[in-house]
C-alpha positions in Angstrom: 73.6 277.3 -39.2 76.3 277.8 -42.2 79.1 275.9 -40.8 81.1 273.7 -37.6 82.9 275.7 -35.7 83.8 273.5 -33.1 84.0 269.7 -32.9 84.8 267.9 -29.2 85.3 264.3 -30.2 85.9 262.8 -33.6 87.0 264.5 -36.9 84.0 266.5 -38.0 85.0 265.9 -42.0 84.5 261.9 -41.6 81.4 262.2 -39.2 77.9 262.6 -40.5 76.9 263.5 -37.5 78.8 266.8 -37.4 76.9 267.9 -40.9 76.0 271.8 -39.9 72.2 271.1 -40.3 70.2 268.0 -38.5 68.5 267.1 -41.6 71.5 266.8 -43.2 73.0 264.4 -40.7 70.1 262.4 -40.8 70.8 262.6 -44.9 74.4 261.5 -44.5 73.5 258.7 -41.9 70.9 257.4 -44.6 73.7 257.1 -46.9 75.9 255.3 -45.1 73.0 252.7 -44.3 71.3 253.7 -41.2 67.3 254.3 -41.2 65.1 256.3 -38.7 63.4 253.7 -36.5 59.5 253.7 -35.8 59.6 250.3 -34.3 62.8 247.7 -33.1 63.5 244.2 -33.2 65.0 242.7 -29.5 68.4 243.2 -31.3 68.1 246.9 -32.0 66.4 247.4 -28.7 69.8 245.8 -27.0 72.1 247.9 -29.2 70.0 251.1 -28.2 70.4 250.0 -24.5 73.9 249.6 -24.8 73.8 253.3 -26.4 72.0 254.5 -23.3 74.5 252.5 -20.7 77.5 254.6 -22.1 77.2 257.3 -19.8 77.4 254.3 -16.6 79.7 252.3 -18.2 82.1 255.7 -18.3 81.3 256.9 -14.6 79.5 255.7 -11.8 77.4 252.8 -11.8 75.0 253.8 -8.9 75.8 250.5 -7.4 74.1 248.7 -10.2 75.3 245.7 -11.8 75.9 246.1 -15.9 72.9 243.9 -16.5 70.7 246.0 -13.9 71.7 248.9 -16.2 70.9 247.4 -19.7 67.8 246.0 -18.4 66.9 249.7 -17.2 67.8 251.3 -20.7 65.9 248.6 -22.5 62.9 250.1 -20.6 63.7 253.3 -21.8 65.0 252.7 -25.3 61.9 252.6 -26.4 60.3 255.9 -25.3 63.2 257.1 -27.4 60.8 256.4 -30.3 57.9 258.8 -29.3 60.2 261.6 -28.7 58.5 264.7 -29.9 60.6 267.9 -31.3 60.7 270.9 -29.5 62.1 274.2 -30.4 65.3 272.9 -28.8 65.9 269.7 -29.2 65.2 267.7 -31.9 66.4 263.7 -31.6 66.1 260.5 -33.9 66.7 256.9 -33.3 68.5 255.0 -36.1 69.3 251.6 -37.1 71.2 249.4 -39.7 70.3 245.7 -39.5 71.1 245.1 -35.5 73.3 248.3 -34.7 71.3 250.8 -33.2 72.3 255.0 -32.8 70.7 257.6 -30.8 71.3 261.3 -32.7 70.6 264.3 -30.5 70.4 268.2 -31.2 69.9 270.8 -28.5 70.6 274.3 -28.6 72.0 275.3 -25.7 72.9 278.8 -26.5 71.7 281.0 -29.2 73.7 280.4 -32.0 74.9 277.1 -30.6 73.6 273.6 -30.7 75.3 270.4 -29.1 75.0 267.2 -31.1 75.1 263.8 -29.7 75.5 260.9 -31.6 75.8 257.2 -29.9 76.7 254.6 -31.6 76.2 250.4 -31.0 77.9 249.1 -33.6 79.3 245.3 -35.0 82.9 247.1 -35.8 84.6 249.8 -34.4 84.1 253.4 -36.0 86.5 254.8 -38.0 87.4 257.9 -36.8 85.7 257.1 -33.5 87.5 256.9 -30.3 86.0 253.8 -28.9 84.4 253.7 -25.9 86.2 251.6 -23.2 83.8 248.5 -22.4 86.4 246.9 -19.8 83.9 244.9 -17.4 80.6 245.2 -19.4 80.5 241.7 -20.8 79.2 241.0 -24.5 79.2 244.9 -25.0 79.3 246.0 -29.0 81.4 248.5 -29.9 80.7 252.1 -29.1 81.1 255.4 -29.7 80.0 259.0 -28.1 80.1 261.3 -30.5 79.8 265.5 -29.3 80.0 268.0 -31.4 79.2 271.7 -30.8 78.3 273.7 -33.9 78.6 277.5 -34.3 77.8 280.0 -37.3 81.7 280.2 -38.5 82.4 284.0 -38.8 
């Protein structure tokens, strides 16, 4: 993959998440503080739920209250850990002290691979539009990051 070709949200050049190759996301992430989790404390398992509640607290609820949700994606958080790699998708769960991010690759075409990065964080990220939390109470800040990445030609 030599390069980003195309980026949906965020700029690419302050994102380590939009670096062309997975492992040197992950790289960049380390960096800037974040580890890969094998295990998480009850505050990084919150902060992952609240990365997994992003896509209700942006749409449809399914009649659920917020708390119904988080307690849902707590369950799930977890299972993030024992993800296994396939040929197409490859995914990591990160943390940095109580903040918690969920990086995903898939390759959805040849030659193209979607990247998701989702963020619970103390502070906004710069760069990041935040993700509005109007009606979640006690949310962190968040972020959902896409990025599609082509070979550049």
């Amino acid at each position: 993959m030599p390069a980003v070709a195309a980026c949906l949200a965020g700029p690419a050049a302050a994102q380590p998440c939009a670096e062309a190759a997975f492992d040197d996301a992950l790289a960049a992430l380390r960096a800037e503080g974040w580890e890969v989790a094998t295990d998480l404390t009850p505050a990084q398992a919150d902060a992952l739920a609240w990365t997994r509640a992003i896509t209700y607290i942006q749409g449809d609820r399914g009649g659920r209250s917020p708390a119904e949700i988080l307690d849902l994606q707590r369950k799930a958080g977890a299972g993030l850990l024992r993800r296994v790699d396939t040929e197409t998708t490859r995914s990591r769960v990160l943390t940095r002290g109580d903040e918690a991010m969920s990086l995903t690759e898939t390759v959805t075409a040849p030659n193209r691979i979607e990247r998701q990065c989702r963020l619970a964080t103390a502070a906004p990220i710069p760069g990041a539009p935040p993700v509005n939390t109007a009606g979640w109470p006690e949310a962190p800040a968040l972020a959902d990051l896409t990025y599609v990445l082509e070979p550049v030609e």
